[in-house]
N, C-alpha and C positions, 0 to 999 in steps of 0.2 A: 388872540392870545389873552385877552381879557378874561378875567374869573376871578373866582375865590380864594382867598390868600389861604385860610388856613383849612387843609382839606385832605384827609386821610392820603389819598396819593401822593399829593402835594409835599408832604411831611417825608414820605418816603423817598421821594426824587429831595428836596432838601438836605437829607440825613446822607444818603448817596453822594451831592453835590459835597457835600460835606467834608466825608473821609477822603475824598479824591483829591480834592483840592488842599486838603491838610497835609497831604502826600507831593503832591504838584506844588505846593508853594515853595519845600525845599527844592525839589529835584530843577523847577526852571531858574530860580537865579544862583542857588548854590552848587547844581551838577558842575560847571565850569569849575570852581573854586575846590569839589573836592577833587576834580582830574589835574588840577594842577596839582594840590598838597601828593599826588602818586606818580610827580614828576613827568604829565605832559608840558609840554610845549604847547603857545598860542596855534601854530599852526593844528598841531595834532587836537587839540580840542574843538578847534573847527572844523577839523572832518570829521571826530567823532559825532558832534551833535548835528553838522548835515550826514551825516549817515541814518542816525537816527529819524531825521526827519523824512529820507530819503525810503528808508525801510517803511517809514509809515505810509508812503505813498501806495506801496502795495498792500499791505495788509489792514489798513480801515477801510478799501473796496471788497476785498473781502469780506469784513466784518461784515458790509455791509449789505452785501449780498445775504449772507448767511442772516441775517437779520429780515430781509426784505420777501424773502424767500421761507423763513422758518414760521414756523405755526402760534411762536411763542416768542414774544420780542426778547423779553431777559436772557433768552440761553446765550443769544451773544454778548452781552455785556457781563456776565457769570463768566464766562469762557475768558474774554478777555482780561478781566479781574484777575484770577488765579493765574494767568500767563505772567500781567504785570508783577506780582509776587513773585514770582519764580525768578524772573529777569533778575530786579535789584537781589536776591539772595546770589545770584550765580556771580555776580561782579565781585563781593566780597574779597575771593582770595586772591584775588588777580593784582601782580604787580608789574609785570612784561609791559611797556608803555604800546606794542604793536596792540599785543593780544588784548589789552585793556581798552584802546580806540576799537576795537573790534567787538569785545563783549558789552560794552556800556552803550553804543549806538543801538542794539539787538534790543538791549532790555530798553532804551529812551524808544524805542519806535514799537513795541508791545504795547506802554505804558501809555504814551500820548494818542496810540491809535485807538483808545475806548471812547475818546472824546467826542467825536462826529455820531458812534453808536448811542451813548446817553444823550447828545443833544438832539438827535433826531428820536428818542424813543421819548424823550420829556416834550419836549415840542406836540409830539402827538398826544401825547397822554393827555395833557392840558387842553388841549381842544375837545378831544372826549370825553374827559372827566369834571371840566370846568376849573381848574385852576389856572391860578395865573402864574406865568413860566420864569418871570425875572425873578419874583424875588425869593423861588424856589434857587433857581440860578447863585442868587445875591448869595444865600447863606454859604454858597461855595469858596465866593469871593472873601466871605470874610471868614471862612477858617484858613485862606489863602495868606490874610494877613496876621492870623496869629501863627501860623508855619512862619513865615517870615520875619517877625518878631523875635520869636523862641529860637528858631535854628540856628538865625545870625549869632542870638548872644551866646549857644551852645559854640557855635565854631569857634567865634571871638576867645571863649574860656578852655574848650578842649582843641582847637584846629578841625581841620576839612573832613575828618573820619567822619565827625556828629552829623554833617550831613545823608551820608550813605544808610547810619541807623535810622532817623528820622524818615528817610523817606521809605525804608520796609515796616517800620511800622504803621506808616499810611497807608502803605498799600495793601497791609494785613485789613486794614478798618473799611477800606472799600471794598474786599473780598467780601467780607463781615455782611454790610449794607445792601451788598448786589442782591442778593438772597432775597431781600426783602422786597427789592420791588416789585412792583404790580406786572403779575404774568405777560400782559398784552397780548391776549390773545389776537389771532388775526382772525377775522372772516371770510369763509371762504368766498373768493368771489363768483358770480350767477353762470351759470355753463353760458359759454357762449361768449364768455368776458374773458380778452383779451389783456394781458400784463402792460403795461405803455412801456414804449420801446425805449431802451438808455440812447438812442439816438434824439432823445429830445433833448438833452443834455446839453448837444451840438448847436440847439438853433446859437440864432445868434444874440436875444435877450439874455439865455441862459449860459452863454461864453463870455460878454459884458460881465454879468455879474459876478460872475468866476474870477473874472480878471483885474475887478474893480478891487475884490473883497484878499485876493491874492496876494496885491502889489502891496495895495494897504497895510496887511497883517505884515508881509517879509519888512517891511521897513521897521520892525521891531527886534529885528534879526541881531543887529550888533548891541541893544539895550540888554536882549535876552541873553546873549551870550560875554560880553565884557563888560557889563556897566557892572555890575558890582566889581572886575578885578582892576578895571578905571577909577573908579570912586575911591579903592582902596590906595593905588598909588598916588591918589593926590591925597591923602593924606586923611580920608573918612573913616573911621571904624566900622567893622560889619556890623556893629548894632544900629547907627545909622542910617549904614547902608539900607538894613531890613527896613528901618523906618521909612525911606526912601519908598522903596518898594509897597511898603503900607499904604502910603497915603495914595500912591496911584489908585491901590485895589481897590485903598475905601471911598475913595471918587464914584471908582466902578460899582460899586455898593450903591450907591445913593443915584446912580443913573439907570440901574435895572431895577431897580425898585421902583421908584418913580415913571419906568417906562409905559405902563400898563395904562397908564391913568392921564399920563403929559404927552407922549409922541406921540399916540394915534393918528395924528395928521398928518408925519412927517411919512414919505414915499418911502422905501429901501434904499432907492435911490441918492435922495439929501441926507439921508444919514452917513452913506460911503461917501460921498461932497463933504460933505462935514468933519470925516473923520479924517480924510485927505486934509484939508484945509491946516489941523490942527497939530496934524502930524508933519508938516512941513516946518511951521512955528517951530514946533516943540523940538524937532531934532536940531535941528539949526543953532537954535538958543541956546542946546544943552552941550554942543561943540563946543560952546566957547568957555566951558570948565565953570559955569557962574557962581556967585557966591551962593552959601547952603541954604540958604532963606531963597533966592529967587529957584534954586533947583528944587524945592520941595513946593513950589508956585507950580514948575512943569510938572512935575508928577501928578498933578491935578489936572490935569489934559488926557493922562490912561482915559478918562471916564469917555474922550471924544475919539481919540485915536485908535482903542481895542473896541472898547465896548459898542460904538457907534456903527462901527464898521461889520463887528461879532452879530449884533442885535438885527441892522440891514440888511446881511445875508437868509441869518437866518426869517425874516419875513419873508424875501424873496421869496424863500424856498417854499414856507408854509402856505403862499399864494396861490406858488405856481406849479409846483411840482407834486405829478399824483400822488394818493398813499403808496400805493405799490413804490414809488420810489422815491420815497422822502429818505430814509437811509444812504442809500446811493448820493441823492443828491450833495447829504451832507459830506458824505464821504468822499465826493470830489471835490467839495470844496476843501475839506481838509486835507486832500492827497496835493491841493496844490495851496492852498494858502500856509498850512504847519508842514507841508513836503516838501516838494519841486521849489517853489518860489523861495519861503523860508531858509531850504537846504544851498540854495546856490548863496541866498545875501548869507548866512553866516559863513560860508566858507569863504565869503570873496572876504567878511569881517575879520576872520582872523587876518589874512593878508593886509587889511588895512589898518588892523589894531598894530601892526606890528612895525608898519610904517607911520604911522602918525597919530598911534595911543587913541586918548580920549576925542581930539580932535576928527576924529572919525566918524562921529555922528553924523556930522551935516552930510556925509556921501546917502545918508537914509530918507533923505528931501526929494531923492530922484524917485526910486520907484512910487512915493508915498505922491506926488505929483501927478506921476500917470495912471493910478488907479484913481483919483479924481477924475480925470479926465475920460476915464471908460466909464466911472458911475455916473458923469454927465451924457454921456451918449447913450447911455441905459434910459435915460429919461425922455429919449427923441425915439426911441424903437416901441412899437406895440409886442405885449408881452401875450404868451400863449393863456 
């Protein structure tokens, strides 16, 4: 994934990474905050957002397919773009707390199922095109943290609506950017060339890594979905809070960027070890309510706990998995590390948020421990 930072495609998947994530900054820590100002319930917001996650499980393999299969990588990320618009407009008028856990999961799992599509069609790009993929990535990251910034002190000033605007107009601006990126076309492949069968998916380096990258990501489940309504009941402002949220991203900024040039030696492998490692730390510590200066110290651990684990999968994949099914591949990882995995830790989160609040982090120490433990066994298996 080595290449050229600044690089006509590069700029377009940049400008893409961009508006999506401009969108995504509010919709992951402030969708909770505006389903509760519409009167959910902790429970109800966690089967909302495992809904959503749960939705995504089937349709980013879709996506994916239709991506891996189509002649023209964009048309699914174009396709899903305008879906993700449609979604956040159709929530607007909805005040029924049923029909609203109903319609906000539809549009959260539209929305988040583009992600596996653009990181598998940037990933590719960049190896064809020679750019280099993070800190195309990064600029994503960091309209991540002005979303987080601006939105907080929007809600802080008008309440949780400002959320719901904010994030259709990102997802207007990613509609916007799809357009633009590079066609991708596919080539056909030589008569007689056979598609690699998604049962490689099954071996067993490629169910390691799934499971490593899985557990890892879900143990973010209860961050993603109550640290900002936690932070608020102990007594933080949401402008804070965003700041919180900031300094994780702009961690993650400064480790994809740097990645191209410092990790190359590091396996797929030690990067999900690492990311485990760190994310045991970090939940643990952050259980214990700590004062604002040492929680703004954990939030500089996002760069080992997402990123580490984000960035090792996705090498895995670019290794090991044909083109014919790089899409796929990402797509099952996202169908289970942002689906399946994800959708069960926040649901069990609400249940635990509601039993013991903030203190509910460190239950995110377990899964984060045994996906360590499957990326260390990743390292004792030969990969195909």
């Amino acid at each position: 994934m080595n290449g050229r930072i600044i690089h006509p495609a590069g700029v377009r998947f940049a400008a893409h990474y961009g508006a999506f994530y401009f969108a995504f900054g509010a919709f992951l820590p402030y969708l909770p905050v505006w389903l509760e100002s519409r009167g959910l319930s902790p429970e109800l917001i966690g089967i909302a957002l495992a809904g959503s996650m749960i939705g995504r499980t089937v349709l980013a393999p879709l996506g994916a397919s239709w991506m891996d299969g189509s002649s023209r990588r964009r048309d699914a990320v174009v396709g899903f773009a305008w879906a993700g618009l449609a979604g956040f407009l159709l929530m607007a008028p909805f005040r029924d707390v049923v029909l609203l856990t109903i319609v906000s999961a539809l549009a959260g799992a539209i929305f988040s199922g583009q992600i596996p599509l653009v990181d598998a069609f940037a990933s590719w790009s960049s190896r064809k095109e020679g750019f280099a993929f993070g800190p195309a990535r990064a600029v994503g990251s960091a309209t991540f943290i002005l979303a987080n910034l601006a939105a907080g002190a929007l809600i802080g000033q008008f309440g949780g609506e400002a959320a719901l605007v904010w994030m259709t107009a990102g997802a207007a601006l990613t509609v916007a950017t799809a357009h633009f990126l590079p066609v991708g076309e596919r080539v056909k492949p030589a008569a007689g060339t056979e598609r690699a069968p998604l049962r490689l998916l099954l071996s067993r380096p490629f169910i390691l890594a799934l499971a490593a990258s899985a557990l890892i990501q879900s143990s973010h489940a209860f961050y993603y979905a109550f640290s900002a309504i936690s932070w608020q009941a102990d007594g933080i402002p949401p402008q804070t809070v965003g700041a919180l949220w900031s300094t994780g991203v702009l961690a993650e900024i400064v480790f994809l960027t740097l990645s191209a040039r410092h990790l190359s030696r590091f396996q797929p492998a030690h990067l999900m070890m690492i990311a485990a490692g760190a994310a045991m730390l970090r939940w643990t510590l952050t259980a214990f309510s700590p004062p604002l200066a040492l929680l703004f110290i954990l939030q500089i651990t996002h760069a080992l706990t997402f990123a580490a684990a984000y960035l090792g999968f996705l090498r895995f994949a670019a290794d090991h998995a044909p083109d014919g099914l790089q899409a796929s591949t990402q797509a099952a990882n996202s169908a289970l590390s942002g689906g399946i995995a994800l959708a069960v830790m926040s649901a069990v989160s609400g249940l635990i948020y509601d039993h013991f609040a903030g203190a509910g982090f460190a239950f995110m120490a377990i899964p984060a421990a045994l996906g360590g433990i499957c990326a260390w066994q990743l390292l004792r298996v030969r990969t195909p």
